[in-house]
TIKE-9781 format. One record per residue: z, x, y of N, C-alpha, C in turn. Coordinates in steps of 0.001 Angstrom, whole numbers. Atoms other than C-alpha are relative to their C-alpha. Layout:
{n.up:Z; n.east:X; n.north:Y; ca.up:Z; ca.east:X; ca.north:Y; c.up:Z; c.east:X; c.north:Y} $
...
REM end
This chain:
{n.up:769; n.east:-954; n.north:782; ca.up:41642; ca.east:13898; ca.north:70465; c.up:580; c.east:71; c.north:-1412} $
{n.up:-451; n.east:246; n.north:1319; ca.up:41786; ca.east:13862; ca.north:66982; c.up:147; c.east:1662; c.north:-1052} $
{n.up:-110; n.east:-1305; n.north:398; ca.up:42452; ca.east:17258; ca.north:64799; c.up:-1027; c.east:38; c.north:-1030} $
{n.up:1458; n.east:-28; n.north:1081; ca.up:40042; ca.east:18456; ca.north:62064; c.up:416; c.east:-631; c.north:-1036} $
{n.up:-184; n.east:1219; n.north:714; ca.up:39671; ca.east:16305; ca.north:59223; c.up:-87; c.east:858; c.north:-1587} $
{n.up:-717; n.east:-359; n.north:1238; ca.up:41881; ca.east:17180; ca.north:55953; c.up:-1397; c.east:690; c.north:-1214} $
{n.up:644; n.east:-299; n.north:914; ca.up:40114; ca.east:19317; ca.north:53241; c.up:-27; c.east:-721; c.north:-1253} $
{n.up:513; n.east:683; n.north:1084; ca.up:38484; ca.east:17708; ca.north:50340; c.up:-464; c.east:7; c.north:-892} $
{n.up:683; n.east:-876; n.north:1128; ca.up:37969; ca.east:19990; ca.north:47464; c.up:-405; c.east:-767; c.north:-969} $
{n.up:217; n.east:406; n.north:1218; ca.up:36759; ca.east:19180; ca.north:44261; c.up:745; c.east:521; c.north:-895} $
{n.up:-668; n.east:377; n.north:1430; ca.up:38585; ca.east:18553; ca.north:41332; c.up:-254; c.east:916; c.north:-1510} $
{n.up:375; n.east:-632; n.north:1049; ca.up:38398; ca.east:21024; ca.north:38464; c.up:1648; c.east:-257; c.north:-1313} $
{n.up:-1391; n.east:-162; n.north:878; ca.up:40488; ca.east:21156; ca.north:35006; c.up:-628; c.east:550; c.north:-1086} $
{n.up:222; n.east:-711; n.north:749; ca.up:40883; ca.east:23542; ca.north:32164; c.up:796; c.east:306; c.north:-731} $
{n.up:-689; n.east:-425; n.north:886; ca.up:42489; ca.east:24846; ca.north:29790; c.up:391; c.east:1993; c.north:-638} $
{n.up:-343; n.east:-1735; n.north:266; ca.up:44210; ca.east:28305; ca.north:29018; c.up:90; c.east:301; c.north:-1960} $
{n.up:-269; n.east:-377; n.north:926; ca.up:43971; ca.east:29428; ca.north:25179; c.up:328; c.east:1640; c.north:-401} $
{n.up:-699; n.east:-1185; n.north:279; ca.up:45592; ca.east:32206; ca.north:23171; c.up:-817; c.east:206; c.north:-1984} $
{n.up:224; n.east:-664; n.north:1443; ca.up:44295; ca.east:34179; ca.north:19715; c.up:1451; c.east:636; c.north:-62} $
{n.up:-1827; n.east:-193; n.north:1016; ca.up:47377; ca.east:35263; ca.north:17293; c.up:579; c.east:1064; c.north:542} $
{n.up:-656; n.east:-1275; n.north:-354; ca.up:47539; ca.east:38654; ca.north:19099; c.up:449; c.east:-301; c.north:1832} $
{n.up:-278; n.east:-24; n.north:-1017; ca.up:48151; ca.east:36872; ca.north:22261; c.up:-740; c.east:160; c.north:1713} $
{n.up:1171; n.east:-213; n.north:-1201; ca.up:44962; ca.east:37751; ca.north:24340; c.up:-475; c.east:-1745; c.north:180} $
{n.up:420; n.east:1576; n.north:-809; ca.up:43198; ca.east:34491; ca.north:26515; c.up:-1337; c.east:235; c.north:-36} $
{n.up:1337; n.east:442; n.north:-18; ca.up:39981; ca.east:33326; ca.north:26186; c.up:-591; c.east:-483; c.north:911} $
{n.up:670; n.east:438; n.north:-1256; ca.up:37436; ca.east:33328; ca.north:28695; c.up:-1373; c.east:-163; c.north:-334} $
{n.up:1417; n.east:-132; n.north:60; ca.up:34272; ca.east:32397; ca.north:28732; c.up:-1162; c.east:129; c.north:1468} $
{n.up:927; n.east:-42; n.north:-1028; ca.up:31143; ca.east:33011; ca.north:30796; c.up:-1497; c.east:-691; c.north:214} $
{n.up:823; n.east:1000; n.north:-352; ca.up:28999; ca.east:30865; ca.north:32930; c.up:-1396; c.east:650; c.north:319} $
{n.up:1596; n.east:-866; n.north:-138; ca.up:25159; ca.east:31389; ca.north:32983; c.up:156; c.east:-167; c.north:1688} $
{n.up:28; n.east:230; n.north:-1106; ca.up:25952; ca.east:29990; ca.north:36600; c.up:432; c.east:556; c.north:1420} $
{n.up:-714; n.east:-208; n.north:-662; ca.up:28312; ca.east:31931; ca.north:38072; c.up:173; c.east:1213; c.north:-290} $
{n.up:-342; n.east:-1555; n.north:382; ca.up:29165; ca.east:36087; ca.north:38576; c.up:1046; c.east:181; c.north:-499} $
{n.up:-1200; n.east:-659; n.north:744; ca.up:32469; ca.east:36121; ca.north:37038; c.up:117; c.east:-1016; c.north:-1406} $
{n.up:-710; n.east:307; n.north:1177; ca.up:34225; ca.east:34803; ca.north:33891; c.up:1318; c.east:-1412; c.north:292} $
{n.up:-565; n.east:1500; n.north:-411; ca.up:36085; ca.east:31351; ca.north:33711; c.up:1208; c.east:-258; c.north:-1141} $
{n.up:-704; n.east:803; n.north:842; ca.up:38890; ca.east:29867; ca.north:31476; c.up:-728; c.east:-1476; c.north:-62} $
{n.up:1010; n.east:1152; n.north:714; ca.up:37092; ca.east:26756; ca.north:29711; c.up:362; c.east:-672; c.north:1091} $
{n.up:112; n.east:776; n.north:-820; ca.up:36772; ca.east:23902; ca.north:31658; c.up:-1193; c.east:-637; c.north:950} $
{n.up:1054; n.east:317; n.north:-974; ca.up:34916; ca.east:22380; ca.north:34510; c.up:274; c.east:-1121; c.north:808} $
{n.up:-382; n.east:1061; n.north:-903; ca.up:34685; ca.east:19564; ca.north:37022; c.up:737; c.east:-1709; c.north:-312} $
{n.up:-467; n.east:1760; n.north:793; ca.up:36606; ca.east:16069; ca.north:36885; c.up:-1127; c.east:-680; c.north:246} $
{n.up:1038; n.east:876; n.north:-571; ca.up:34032; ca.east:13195; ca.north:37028; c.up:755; c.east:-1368; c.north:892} $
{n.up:-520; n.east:1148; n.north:-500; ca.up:34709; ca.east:10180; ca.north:39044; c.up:971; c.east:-1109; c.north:-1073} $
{n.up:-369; n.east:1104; n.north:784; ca.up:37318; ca.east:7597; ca.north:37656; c.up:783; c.east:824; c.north:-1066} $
{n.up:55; n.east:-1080; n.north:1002; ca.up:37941; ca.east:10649; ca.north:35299; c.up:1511; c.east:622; c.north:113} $
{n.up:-1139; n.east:-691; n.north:-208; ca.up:41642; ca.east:11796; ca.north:34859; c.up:-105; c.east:1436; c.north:-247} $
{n.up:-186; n.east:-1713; n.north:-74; ca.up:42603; ca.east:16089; ca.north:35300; c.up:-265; c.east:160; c.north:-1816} $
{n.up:-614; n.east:-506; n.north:1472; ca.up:44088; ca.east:15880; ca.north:31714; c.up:-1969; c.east:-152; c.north:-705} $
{n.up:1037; n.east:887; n.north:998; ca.up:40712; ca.east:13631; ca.north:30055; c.up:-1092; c.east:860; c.north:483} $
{n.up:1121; n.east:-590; n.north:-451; ca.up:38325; ca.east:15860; ca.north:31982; c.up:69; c.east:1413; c.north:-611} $
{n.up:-512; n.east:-1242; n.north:1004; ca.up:40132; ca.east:19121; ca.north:30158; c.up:-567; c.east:-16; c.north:-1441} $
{n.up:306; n.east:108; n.north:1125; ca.up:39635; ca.east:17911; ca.north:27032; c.up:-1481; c.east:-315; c.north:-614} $
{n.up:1417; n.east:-133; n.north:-477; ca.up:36146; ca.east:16604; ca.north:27699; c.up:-624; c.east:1363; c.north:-367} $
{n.up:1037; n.east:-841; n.north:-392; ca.up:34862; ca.east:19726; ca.north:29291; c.up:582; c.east:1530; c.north:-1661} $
{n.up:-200; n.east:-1389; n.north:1394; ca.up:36762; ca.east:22236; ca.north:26184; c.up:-841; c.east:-824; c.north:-1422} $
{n.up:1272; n.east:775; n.north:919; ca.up:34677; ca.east:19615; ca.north:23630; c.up:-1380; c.east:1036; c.north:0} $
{n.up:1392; n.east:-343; n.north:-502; ca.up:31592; ca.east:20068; ca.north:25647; c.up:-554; c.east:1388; c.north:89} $
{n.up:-28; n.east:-1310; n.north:-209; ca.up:31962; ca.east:23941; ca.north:26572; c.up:16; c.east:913; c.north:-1372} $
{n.up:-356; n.east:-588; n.north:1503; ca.up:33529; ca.east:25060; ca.north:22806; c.up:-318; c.east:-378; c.north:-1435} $
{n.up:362; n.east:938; n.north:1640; ca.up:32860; ca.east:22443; ca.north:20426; c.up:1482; c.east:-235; c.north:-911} $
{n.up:-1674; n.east:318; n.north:1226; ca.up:36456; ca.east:21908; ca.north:19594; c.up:517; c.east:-978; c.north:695} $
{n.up:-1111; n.east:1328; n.north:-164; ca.up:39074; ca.east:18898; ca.north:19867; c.up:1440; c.east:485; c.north:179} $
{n.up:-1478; n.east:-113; n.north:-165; ca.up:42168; ca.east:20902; ca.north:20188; c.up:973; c.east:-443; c.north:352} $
{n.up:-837; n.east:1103; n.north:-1103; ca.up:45515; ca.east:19318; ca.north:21059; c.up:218; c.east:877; c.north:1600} $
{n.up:-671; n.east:-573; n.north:-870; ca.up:45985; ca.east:19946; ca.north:24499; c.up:1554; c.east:-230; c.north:280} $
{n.up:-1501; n.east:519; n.north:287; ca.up:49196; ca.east:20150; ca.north:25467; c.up:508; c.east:-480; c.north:1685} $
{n.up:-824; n.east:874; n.north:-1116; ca.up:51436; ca.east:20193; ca.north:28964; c.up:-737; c.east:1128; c.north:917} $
{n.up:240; n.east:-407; n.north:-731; ca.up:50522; ca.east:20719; ca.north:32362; c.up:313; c.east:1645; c.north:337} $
{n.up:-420; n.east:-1023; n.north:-512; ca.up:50400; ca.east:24505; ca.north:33566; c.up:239; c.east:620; c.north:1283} $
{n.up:189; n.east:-513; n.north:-968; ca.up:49096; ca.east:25273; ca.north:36356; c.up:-319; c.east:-906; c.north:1067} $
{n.up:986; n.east:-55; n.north:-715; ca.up:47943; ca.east:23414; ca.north:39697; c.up:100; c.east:547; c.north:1554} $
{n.up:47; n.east:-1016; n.north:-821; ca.up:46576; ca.east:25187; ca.north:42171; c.up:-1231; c.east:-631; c.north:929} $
{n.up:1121; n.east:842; n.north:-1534; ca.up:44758; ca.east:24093; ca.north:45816; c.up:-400; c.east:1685; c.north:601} $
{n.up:464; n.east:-1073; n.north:-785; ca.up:42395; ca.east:25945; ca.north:47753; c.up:-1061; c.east:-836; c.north:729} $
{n.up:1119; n.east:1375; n.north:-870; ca.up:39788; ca.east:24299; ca.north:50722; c.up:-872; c.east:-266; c.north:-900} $
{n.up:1375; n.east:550; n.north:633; ca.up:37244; ca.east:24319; ca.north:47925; c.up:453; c.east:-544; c.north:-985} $
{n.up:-48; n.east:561; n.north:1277; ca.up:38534; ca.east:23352; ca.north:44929; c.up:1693; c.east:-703; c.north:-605} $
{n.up:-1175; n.east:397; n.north:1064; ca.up:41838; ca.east:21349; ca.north:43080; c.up:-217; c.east:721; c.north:-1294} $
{n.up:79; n.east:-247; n.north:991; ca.up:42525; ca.east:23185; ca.north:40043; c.up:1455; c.east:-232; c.north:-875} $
{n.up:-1145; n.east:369; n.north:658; ca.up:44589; ca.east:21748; ca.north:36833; c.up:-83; c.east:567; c.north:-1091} $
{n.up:279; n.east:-1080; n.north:1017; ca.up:44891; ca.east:24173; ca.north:34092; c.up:958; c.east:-533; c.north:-1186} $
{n.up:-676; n.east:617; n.north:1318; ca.up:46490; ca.east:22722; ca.north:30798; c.up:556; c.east:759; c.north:-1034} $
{n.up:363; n.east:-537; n.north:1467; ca.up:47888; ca.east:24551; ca.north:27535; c.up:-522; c.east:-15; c.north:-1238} $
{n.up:929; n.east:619; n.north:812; ca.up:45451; ca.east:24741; ca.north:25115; c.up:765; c.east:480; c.north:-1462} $
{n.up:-797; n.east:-737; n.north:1324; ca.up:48226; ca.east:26894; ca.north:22645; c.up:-1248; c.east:939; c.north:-352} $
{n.up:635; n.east:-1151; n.north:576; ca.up:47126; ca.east:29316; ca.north:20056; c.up:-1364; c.east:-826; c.north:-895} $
{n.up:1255; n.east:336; n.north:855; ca.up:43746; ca.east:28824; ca.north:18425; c.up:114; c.east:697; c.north:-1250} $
{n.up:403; n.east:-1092; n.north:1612; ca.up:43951; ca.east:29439; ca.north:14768; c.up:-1520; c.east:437; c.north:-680} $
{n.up:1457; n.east:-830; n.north:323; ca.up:41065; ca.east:31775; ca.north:13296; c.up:-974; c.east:-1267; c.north:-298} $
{n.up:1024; n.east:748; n.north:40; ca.up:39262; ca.east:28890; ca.north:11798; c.up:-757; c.east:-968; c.north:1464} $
{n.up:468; n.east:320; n.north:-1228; ca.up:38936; ca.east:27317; ca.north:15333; c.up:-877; c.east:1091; c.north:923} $
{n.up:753; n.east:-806; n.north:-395; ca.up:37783; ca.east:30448; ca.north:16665; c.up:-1265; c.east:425; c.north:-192} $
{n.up:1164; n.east:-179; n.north:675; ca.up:35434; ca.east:31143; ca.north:14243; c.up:-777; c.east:-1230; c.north:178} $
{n.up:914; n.east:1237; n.north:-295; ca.up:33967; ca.east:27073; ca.north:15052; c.up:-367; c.east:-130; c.north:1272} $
{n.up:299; n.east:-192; n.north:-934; ca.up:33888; ca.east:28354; ca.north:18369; c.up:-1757; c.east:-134; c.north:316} $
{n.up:1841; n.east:-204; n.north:-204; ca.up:29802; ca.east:27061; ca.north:19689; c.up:-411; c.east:-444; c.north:1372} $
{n.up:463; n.east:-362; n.north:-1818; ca.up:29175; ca.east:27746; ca.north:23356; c.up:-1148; c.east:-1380; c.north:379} $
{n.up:1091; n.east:1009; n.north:-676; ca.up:27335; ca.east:24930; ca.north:25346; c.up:-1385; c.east:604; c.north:479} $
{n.up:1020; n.east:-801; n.north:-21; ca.up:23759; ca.east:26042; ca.north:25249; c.up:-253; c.east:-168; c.north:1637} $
{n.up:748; n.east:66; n.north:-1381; ca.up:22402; ca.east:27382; ca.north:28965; c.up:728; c.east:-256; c.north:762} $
{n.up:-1119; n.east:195; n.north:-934; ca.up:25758; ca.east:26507; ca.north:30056; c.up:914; c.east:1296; c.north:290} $
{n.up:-666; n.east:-1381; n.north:370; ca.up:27806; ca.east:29895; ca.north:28655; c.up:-766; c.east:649; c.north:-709} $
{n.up:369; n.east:-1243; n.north:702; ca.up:26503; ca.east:32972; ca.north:28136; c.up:881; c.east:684; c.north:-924} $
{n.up:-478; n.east:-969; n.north:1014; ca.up:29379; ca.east:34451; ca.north:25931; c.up:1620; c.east:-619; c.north:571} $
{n.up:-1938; n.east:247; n.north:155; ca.up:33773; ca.east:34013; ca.north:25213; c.up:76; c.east:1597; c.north:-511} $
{n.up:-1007; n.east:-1264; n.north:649; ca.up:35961; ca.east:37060; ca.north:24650; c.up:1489; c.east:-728; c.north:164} $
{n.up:-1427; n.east:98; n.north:-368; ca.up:39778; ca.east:36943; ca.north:24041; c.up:422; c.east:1076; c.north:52} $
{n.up:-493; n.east:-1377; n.north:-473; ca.up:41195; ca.east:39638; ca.north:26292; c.up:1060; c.east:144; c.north:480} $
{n.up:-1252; n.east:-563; n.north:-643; ca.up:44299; ca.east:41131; ca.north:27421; c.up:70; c.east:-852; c.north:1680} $
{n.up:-122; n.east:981; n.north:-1696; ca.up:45421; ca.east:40046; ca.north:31144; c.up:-49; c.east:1027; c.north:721} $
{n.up:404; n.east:-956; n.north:-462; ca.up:44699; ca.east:43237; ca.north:31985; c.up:-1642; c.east:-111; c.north:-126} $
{n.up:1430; n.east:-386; n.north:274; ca.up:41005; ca.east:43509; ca.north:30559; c.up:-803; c.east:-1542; c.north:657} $
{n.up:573; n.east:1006; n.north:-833; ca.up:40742; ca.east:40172; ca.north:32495; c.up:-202; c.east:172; c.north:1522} $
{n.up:173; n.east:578; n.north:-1780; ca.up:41172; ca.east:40525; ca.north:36223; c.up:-889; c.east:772; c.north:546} $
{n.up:968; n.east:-276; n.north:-966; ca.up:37771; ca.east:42686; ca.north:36726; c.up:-556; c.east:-1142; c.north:-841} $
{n.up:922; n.east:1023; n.north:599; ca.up:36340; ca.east:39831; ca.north:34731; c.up:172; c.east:-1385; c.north:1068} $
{n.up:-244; n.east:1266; n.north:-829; ca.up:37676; ca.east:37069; ca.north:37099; c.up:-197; c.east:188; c.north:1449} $
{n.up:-567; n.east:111; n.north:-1397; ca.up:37218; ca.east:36126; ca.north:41067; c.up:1305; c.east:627; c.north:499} $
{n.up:-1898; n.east:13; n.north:-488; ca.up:40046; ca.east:37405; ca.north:43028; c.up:606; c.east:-709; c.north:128} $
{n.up:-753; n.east:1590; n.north:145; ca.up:41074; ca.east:33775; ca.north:43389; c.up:494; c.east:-230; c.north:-1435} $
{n.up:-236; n.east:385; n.north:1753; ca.up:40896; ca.east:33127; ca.north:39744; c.up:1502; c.east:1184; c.north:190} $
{n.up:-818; n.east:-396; n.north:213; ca.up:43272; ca.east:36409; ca.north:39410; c.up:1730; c.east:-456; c.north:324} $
{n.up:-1188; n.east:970; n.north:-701; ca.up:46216; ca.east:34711; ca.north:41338; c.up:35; c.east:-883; c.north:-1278} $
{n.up:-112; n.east:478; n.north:901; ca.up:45701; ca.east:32179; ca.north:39051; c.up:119; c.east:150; c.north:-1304} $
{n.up:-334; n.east:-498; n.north:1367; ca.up:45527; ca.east:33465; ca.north:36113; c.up:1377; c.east:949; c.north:-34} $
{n.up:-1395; n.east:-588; n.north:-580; ca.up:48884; ca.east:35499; ca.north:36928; c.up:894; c.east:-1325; c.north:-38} $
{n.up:-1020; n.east:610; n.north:171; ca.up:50700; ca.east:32216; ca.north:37520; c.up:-73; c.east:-683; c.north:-1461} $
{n.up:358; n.east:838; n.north:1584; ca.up:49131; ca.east:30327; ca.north:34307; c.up:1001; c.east:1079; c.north:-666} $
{n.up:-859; n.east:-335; n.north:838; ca.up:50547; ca.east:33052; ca.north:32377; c.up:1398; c.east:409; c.north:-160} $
{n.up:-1239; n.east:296; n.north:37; ca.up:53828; ca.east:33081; ca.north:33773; c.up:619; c.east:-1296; c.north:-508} $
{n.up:-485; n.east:1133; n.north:662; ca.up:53973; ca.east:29409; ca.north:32905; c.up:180; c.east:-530; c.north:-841} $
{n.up:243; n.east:-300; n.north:1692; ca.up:53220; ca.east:29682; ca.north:29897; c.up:1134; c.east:634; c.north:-795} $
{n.up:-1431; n.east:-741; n.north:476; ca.up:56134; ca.east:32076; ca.north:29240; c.up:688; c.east:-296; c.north:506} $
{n.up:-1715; n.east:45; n.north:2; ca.up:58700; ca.east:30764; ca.north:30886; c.up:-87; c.east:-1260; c.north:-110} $
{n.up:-185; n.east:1477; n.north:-494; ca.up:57934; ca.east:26971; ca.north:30485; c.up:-198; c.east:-643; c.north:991} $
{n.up:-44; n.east:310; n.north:-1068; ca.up:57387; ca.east:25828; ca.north:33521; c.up:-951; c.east:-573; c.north:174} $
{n.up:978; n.east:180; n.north:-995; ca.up:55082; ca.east:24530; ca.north:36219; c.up:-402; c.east:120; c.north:972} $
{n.up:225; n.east:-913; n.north:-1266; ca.up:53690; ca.east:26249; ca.north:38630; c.up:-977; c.east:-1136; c.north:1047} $
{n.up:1244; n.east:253; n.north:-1088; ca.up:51913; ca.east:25101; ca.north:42145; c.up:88; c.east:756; c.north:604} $
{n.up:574; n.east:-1095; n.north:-944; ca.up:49860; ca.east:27392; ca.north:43992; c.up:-851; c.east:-610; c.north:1029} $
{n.up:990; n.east:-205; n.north:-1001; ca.up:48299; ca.east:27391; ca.north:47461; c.up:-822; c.east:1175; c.north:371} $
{n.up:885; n.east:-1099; n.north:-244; ca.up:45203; ca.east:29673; ca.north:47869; c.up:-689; c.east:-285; c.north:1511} $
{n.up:1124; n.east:211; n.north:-900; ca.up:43586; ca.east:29613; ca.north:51068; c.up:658; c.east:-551; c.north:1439} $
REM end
């Protein structure tokens, strides 16, 4: 008899950014009830990092450098690889232009004024991202 057969989430990657006062930028999906850190799915063939940078293009309309791994984090549904995207200086902010029909709206909010904005999953996550962030590091998380 054979046991059940290994979970096989999908692949997501993103990126965490910061405005000068330190709040994180989230944006929101026409698709989905909560609020997201940029990003979105890897494609086939498609590396974590190249799919980050991709989907913050596609999502924001910016090229930012990304930088070093932050976060990843497993759960049965999904791989998630969360990147530092650093601080966005004002003129980036201000070139900030939402993927039409994709996002309804970005705020940069406290990490407080975030976690009724996020999944309870997301919150976990977003909790270790921004520990990693401050102390250097790299975090892995199991959800689920």
């Amino acid at each position: 008899m054979t046991g059940p057969e290994p979970a096989r989430p999908r692949v997501s990657a993103g990126a965490v950014f910061f405005d000068d006062e330190g709040r994180v930028l989230l944006v929101d999906p026409t698709y989905k009830e909560y609020w997201n850190l940029p990003g979105g799915g890897v494609d086939d063939g498609e590396t974590p990092f190249r799919a980050c940078v991709r989907e913050v293009r596609e999502e924001l309309g910016l090229t930012p450098p990304i930088g070093r791994l932050l976060v990843t984090a497993w759960t049965p549904a999904k791989l998630y690889f969360v990147f530092d995207g650093g601080v966005l200086p004002a003129d980036q902010r201000a070139a900030i232009t939402l993927s039409p029909g994709e996002l309804a709206g970005h705020a940069f909010v406290t990490a407080e004024q975030a976690r009724p904005m996020l999944p309870p999953a997301q919150e976990i996550l977003m909790s270790e991202v921004l520990r990693a962030h401050a102390d250097g590091t790299t975090r892995y998380v199991e959800q689920g």
